[in-house]
Each structure stands twice: as structure tokens, then as C-alpha cells.
MARTORTOR-910698 format. One record per residue (C-alpha): residue in three letters; x negated, y, z negated. Coordinates in steps of 0.5 Angstrom, whole numbers. Example, Ala and Ser with C-alpha at 12.3 -4.5 7.8 and 13.67 -1.06 7.14 Angstrom:
! residues 2
('ALA', (-25, -9, -16))
('SER', (-27, -2, -14))
END
This chain:
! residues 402
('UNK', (0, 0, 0))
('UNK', (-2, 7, 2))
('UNK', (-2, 11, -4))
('UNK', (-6, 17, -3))
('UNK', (-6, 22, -10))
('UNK', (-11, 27, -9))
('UNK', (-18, 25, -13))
('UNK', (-20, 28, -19))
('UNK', (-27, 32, -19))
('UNK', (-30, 38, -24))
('UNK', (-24, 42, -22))
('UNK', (-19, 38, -25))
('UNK', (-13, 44, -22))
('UNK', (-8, 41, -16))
('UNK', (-12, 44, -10))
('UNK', (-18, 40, -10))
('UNK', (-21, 38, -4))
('UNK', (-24, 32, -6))
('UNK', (-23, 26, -2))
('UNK', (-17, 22, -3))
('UNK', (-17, 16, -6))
('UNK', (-16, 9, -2))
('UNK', (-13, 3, -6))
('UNK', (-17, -3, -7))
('UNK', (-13, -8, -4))
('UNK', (-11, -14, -10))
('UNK', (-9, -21, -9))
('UNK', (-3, -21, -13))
('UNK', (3, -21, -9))
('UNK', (8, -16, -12))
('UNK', (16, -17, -13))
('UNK', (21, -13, -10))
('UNK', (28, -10, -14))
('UNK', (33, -10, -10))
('UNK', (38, -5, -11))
('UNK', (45, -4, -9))
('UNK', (51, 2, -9))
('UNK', (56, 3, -5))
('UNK', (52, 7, 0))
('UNK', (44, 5, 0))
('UNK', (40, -2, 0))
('UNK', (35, 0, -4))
('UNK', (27, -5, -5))
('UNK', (23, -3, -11))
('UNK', (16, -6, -11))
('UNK', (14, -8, -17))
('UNK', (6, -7, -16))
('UNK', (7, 3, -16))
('UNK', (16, 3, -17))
('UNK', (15, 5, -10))
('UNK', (21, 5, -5))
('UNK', (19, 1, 1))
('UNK', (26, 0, 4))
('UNK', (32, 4, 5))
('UNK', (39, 2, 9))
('UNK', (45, 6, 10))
('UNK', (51, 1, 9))
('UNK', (56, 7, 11))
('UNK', (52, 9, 17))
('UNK', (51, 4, 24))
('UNK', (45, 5, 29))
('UNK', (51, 5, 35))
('UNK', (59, 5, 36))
('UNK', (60, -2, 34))
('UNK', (62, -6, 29))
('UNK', (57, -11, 30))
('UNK', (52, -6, 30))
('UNK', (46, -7, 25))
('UNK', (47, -1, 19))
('UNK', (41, 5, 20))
('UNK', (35, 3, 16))
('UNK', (30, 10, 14))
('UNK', (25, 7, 9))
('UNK', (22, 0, 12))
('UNK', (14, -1, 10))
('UNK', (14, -7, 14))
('UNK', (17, -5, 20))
('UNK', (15, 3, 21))
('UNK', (10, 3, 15))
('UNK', (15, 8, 12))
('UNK', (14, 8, 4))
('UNK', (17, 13, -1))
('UNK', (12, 13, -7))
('UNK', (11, 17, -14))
('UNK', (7, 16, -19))
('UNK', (2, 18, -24))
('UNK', (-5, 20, -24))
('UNK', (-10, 20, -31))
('UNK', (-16, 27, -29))
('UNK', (-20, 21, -28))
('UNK', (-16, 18, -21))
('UNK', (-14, 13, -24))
('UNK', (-7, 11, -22))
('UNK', (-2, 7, -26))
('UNK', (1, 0, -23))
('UNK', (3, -7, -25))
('UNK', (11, -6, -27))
('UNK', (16, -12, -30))
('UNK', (24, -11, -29))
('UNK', (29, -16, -33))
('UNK', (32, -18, -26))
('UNK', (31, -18, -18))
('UNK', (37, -15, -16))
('UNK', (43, -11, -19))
('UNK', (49, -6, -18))
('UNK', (48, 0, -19))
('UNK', (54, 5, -20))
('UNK', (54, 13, -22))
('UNK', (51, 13, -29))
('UNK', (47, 6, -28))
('UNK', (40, 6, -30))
('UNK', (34, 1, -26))
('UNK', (29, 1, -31))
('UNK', (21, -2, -29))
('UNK', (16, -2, -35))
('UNK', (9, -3, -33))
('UNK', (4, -8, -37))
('UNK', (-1, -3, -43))
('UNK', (-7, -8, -42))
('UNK', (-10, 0, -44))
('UNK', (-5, 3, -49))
('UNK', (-2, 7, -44))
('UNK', (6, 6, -43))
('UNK', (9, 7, -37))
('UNK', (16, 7, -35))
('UNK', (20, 9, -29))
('UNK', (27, 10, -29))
('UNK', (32, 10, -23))
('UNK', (39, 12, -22))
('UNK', (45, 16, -19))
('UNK', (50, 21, -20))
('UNK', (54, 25, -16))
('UNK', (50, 25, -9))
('UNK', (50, 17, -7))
('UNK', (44, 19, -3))
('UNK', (40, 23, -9))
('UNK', (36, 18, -12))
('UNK', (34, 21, -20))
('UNK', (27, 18, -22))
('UNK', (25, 20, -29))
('UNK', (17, 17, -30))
('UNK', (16, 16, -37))
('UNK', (8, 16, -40))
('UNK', (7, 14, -48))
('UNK', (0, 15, -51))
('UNK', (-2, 9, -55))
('UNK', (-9, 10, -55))
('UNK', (-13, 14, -60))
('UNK', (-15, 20, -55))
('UNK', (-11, 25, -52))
('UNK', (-11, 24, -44))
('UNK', (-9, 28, -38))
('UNK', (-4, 26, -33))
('UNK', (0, 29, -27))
('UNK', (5, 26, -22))
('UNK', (4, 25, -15))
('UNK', (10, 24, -9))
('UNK', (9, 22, -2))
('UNK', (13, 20, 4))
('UNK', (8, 15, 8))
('UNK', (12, 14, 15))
('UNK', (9, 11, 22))
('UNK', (9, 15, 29))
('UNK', (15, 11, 32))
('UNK', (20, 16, 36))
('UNK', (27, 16, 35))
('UNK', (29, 22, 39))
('UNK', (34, 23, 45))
('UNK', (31, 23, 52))
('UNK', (35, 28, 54))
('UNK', (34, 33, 48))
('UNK', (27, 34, 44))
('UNK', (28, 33, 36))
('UNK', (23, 34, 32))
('UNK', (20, 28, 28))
('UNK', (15, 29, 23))
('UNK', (13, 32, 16))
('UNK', (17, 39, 13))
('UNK', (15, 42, 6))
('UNK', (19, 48, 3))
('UNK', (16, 53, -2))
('UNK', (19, 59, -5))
('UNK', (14, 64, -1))
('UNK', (13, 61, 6))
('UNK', (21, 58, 6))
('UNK', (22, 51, 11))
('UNK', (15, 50, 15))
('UNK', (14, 44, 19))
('UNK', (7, 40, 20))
('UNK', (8, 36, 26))
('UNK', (3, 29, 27))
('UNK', (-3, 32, 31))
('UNK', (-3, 38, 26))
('UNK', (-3, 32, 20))
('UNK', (-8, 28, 26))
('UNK', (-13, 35, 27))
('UNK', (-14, 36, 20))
('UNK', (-12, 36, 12))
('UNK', (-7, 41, 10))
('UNK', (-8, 43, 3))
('UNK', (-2, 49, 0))
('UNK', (-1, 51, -8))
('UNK', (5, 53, -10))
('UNK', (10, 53, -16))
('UNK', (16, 50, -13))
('UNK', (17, 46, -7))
('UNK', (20, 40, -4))
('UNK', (17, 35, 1))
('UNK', (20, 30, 7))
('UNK', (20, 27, 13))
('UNK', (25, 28, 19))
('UNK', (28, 26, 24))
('UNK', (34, 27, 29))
('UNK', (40, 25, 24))
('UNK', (36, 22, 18))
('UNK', (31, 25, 13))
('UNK', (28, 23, 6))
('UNK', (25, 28, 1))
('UNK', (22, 28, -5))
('UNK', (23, 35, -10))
('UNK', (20, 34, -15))
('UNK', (23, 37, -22))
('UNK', (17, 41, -25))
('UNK', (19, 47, -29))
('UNK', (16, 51, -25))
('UNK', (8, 50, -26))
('UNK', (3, 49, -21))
('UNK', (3, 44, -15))
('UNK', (0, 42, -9))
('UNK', (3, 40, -2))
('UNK', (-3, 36, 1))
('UNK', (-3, 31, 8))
('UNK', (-7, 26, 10))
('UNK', (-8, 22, 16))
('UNK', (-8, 14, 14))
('UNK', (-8, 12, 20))
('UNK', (-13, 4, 20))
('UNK', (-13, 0, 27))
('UNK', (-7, -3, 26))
('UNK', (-2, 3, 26))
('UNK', (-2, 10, 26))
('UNK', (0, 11, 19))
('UNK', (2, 20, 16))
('UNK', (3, 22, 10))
('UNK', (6, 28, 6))
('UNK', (5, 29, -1))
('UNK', (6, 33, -7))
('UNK', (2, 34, -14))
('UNK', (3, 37, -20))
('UNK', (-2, 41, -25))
('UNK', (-4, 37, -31))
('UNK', (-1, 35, -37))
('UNK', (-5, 33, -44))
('UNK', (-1, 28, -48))
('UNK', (-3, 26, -55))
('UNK', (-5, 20, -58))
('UNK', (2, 17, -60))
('UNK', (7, 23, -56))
('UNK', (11, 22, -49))
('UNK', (12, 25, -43))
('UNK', (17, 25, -38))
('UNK', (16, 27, -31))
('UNK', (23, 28, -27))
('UNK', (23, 28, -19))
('UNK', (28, 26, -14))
('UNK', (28, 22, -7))
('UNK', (33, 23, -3))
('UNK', (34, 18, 3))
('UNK', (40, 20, 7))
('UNK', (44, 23, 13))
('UNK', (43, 31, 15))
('UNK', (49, 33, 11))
('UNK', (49, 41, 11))
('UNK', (55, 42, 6))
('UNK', (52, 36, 1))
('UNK', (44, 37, 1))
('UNK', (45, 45, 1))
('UNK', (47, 45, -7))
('UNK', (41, 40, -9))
('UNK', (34, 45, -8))
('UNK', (34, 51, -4))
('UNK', (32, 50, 3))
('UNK', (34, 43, 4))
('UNK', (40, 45, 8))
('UNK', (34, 48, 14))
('UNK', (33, 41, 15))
('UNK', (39, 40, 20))
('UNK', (35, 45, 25))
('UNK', (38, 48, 30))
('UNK', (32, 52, 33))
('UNK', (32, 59, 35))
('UNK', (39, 59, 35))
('UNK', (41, 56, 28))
('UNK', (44, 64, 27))
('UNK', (49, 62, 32))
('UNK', (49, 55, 30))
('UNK', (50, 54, 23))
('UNK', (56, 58, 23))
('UNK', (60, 55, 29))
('UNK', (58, 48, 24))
('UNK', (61, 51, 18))
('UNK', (67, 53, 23))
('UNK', (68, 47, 26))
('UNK', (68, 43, 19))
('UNK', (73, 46, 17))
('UNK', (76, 45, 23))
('UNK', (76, 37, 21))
('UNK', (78, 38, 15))
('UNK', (84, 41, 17))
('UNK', (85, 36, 22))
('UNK', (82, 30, 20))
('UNK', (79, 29, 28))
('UNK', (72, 31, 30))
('UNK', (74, 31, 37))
('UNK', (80, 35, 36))
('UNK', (76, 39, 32))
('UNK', (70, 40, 38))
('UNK', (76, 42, 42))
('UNK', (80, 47, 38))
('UNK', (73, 50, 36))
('UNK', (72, 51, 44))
('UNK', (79, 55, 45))
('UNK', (77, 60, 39))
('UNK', (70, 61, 42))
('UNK', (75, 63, 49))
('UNK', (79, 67, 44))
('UNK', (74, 70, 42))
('UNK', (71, 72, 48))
('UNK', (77, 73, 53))
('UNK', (77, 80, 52))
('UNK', (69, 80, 56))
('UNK', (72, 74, 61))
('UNK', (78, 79, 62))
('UNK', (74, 85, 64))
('UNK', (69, 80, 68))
('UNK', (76, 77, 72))
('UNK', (78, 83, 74))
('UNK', (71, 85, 76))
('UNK', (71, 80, 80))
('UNK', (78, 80, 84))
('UNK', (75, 88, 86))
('UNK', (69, 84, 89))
('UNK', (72, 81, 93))
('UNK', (78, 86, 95))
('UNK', (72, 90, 97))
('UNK', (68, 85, 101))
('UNK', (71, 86, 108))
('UNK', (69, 93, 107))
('UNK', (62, 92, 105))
('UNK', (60, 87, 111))
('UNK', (62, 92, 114))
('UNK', (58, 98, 112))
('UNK', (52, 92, 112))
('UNK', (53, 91, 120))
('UNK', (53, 99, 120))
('UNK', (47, 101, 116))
('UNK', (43, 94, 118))
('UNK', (37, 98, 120))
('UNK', (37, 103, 114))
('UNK', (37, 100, 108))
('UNK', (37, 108, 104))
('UNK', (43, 109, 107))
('UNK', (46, 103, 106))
('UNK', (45, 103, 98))
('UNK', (48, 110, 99))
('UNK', (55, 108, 101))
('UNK', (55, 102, 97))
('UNK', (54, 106, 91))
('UNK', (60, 111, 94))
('UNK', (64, 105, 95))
('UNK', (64, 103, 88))
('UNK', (65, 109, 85))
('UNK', (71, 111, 89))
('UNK', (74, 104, 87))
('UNK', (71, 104, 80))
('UNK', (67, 98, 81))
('UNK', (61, 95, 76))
('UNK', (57, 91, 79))
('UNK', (55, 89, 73))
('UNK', (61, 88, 69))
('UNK', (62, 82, 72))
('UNK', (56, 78, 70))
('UNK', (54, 81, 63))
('UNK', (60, 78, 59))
('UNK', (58, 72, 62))
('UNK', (51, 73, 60))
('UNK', (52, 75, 53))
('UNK', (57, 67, 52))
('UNK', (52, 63, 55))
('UNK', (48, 63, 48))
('UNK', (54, 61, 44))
('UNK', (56, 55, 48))
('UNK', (48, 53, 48))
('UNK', (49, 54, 40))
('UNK', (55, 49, 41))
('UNK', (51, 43, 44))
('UNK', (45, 44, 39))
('UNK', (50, 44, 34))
('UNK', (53, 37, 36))
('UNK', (47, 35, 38))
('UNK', (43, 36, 32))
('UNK', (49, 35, 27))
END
């Protein structure tokens, strides 16, 4: 498994730049948890609490009910691995849990609760459960000191996915990493960027994921606003091509005998603008509409309401299609009747054309008479359609990305 914390060194702050830490391949065969609810399929290895598989029960791969249900998260598949640990100021990192059981139901309020093995004195549990977002997976990271001296720890989060592809042929989606923070707001590092080189960014309040076309996950960690670090790596070996995002917290001392709790949150889910928008600011800028996303995201939310009322998402498109017409019809009227006075005034300008063919100055001259005379802006009948044109592109971003 390709857990990459950023290594401690002297300067024991989250921004070093030290080399990350690779993991010493173990010859233990670590179990698996599996969890269900009404919405995910979940697998928890036991090696890290790690979640390597994650299926969307309610959601198909294509329109049919024989359909296979969407899988985001698959280590074996796709190389995509949703971690969160912790990490003493002396790199090491703490694995090796124990679960009562290997499989249960978790419903609202329901905790999965793995223990790691204290061989060193240092208790380790991590709790995983769910409140009201079927898709906000909650994990609370437990450290007890039972040893004599005091020890720093912090709590690394990454998303580790492979370079396979998902986008639509005919429209480019992004697939890649994203982070967002309070002062540079949603920004992407696409694959090449992570590729080309490390990304290293402090801050204090930030949310990390990975994207693609309908689906995303993201961790946001739940620090209490001191200081972290958003980091990449390339750990791509000879087999695949292998991209991580990550993000650590600062160090906390814990005292011989005290506990710490580390809180985060893994969502695992469908682009849901409404639903995600209330669990951290900016997670809704993952549905990205693009440069057009100040048109897009009203005519979502407009088209919401629509089915809400309708209970039809395609009556929905088309009473959405009838209100942009509504709205414009006063431009499309002034455009019609331009139009029509073209057209009433064509005989007459291939006439002046035939009369004026070798002198093209006073050509333009009695063409501008004509107008005027009838009243006629040429521009009229172009210009309000010019100015729908974005709207109706924003209306097929919107579908399409929504």
C-alpha cells in the first residue's frame, strides 16, 4: 500500500521537504472489514484502517438494471486508496488493527471501531461511522499514550488513484486531484503537474480530493484551524502510473497517559451541488461548469426546483428550455422583426447592388439611405441572438456535467 506522509527532518513544521516516506513491503496478509449501508459498500483493510473499495449501491454504471452498480474507490483495480493515519515526529507511522467482526451493517448512528495492536505502548483507535449524508463517512483517530515519555503526533489524509480515464468523448471532463483552501479558494493539479513535479502548499483550513466526471471523494480534515500542509507525489512504480494528493496536520504533544482525538471526514459520492455544499466551504466547486459556471449554476439550481415540482428531470429540461425562451422572447421578437424587414428590403438592395456594382463607396452609401429610410439595423437581427448563445451552452454544460 502507498501511504506517503511527508517524512519528518529537524524541522519538525508540516511544510518540509524532505523526501516521503515509502513503505516496507510486510509479508503479513492483512484482512479486509466489510461495511455496508443503505448507499456504499465499503472495504476497510486492517493493515492502515484504509478504505480500498468503495461501491455506490444506488447508482448504475449504465441505464439498465442489469447494470454493474459504480465502483469509485478499488485498490486492485485502479490503484485508488483513500488513507488517513497518523504519524510520530520520528516518521513512524501506526498500522497493524484487529476488528470483532469482518463484516457488518452500519445504519445512522452505528460505529466500526478497529484497535491497533500496542506491542510500544501507544493505543491507536479508529472509529468510522455516519450521520445524516449517506455518502460523509466520519473518522475519529484515537491515540493513547501509554508510554513513559511524551510524543508528537499528526494525521496525514491522501487519495492515491491510477491515470485511468472516465471522460466522455464528445466533452472533455477533468480527471484529476483539486484541493481547496480559504485564501487560494478551489484550485486543480491535474496528473502531469503532480508528474513534472511535488506540490507542497501551507494553510490552515483545507479540503483535498479526487475528480471525475459524476463522481469525486474528498478528505476534509476537522483540525480546529491549525496549520496543515497540501502535498503531491508521484508514486507511480513499473507496473502503473500511480498520483497521490494529501494533506497533514501540524504536531500535537500528547503526555504519558492522555489521549488525542484526530477527526476527518471521507466523502465518497456523486457531484450533488445542494447535498455537499453544507458539509465545507467550496466542496460544491467540484461540479465545475467551467467559464460559464455564473450561468450554469443558477440554471442548476432553477432546474432543481423544477423537479422537485415535477417530479420529471426530463419535463424538467423542458420547462427549463420554455423559461430561457420566455425570458428572451422580447430579443427574439426584435430579432424576428429585423429579420422580416431584411427580407421585405432584399429586392431592392440586389438592385442597387446591380447599379452600384463598380463603385462600391456609393453602394454603401445607398444601402445606409435605405436603411434608414426603412428603419432597419442590420445589427439587430444578429445581436440578440449572439447574446442566448452563451446561455444555451451553459444549459448543455450544466446536463452534462451535472
Amino acid at each position: 500500500m502507498n501511504e506517503v506522509p511527508l517524512t519528518n527532518d529537524v524541522d519538525e513544521s508540516p511544510t518540509n521537504t524532505k523526501d516521503v516516506q515509502e513503505p516496507i513491503p510486510k509479508s503479513k496478509i492483512y484482512e479486509n472489514v466489510e461495511v455496508r449501508t443503505k448507499n456504499l459498500k465499503l472495504k476497510i483493510d486492517l493493515e492502515s484502517g484504509s478504505v480500498i473499495f468503495a461501491e455506490l449501491l444506488n447508482y448504475k454504471n449504465e441505464f439498465s438494471p442489469d447494470s454493474a452498480n459504480v465502483v469509485i474507490i478499488d485498490r486492485d483495480s485502479s490503484n485508488y486508496i483513500a488513507s488517513a493515519n497518523l504519524q510520530d515526529s520520528d516518521g513512524n507511522v501506526f498500522n497493524d488493527y484487529k476488528t470483532t467482526k469482518n463484516s457488518l451493517v452500519l445504519d445512522p448512528g452505528d460505529t466500526l471501531a478497529i484497535t491497533r495492536n500496542q506491542p510500544d505502548g501507544i493505543a491507536v483507535k479508529k472509529s468510522y461511522y455516519f450521520k445524516s449524508n449517506p455518502y460523509l463517512i466520519h473518522l475519529d483517530q484515537t491515540l493513547t499514550n501509554n508510554t513513559l515519555e511524551p510524543i508528537r503526533i499528526r494525521q496525514y489524509n491522501t487519495i492515491q488513484r491510477g491515470d485511468d480515464y472516465k471522460s466522455n468523448a464528445m466533452l472533455y471532463t477533468y480527471t484529476g486531484a483539486a484541493y481547496y483552501d480559504e485564501e487560494n479558494k478551489f484550485n486543480k493539479i491535474d496528473f502531469d503537474e503532480i508528474k513534472d513535479q511535488n506540490f507542497l502548499y501551507k494553510t490552515k483550513s483545507s479540503w483535498i480530493s479526487m475528480l471525475e466526471h459524476y463522481f469525486f471523494t474528498a478528505w476534509i480534515p476537522q483540525n480546529n484551524n491549525s496549520s496543515e500542509s497540501i502535498y503531491t507525489r508521484d508514486v507511480s512504480d513499473s507496473i502503473a502510473n500511480k498520483y497521490l494528493i494529501g494533506v497533514v496536520s501540524s504536531y500535537i504533544t500528547v503526555k504519558p497517559g492522555d489521549s488525542y482525538t484526530f477527526s476527518s471526514k471521507l466523502y465518497v459520492g456523486p457531484k450533488l451541488s445542494e447535498e455537499i455544499s453544507s458539509i465545507s466551504p467550496g466542496l460544491d466547486l467540484t461540479v465545475d461548469y467551467g467559464v460559464l459556471t455564473f450561468i450554469s449554476a443558477p440554471l442548476f439550481w432553477v432546474l432543481s426546483k423544477l423537479y422537485v415540482l415535477v417530479g420529471n428531470w426530463g419535463w424538467s429540461i423542458i420547462m427549463l428550455t420554455l423559461l430561457i425562451k420566455l425570458l428572451f422572447y422580447k430579443l427574439s421578437e426584435t430579432s424576428y422583426k429585423s429579420m422580416a424587414k431584411m427580407k421585405a428590403v432584399q429586392p431592392e438592395m440586389v438592385r442597387l447592388k446591380e447599379l452600384h456594382k463598380e463603385d462600391k463607396v456609393k453602394l454603401q452609401q445607398e444601402m445606409m439611405a435605405l436603411y434608414r429610410k426603412e428603419k432597419i439595423n442590420p445589427a439587430s437581427g444578429c445581436l440578440p441572438i449572439l447574446i442566448q448563445i452563451p446561455f444555451f451552452f451553459a444549459i448543455y454544460k450544466m446536463l452534462f456535467i451535472s
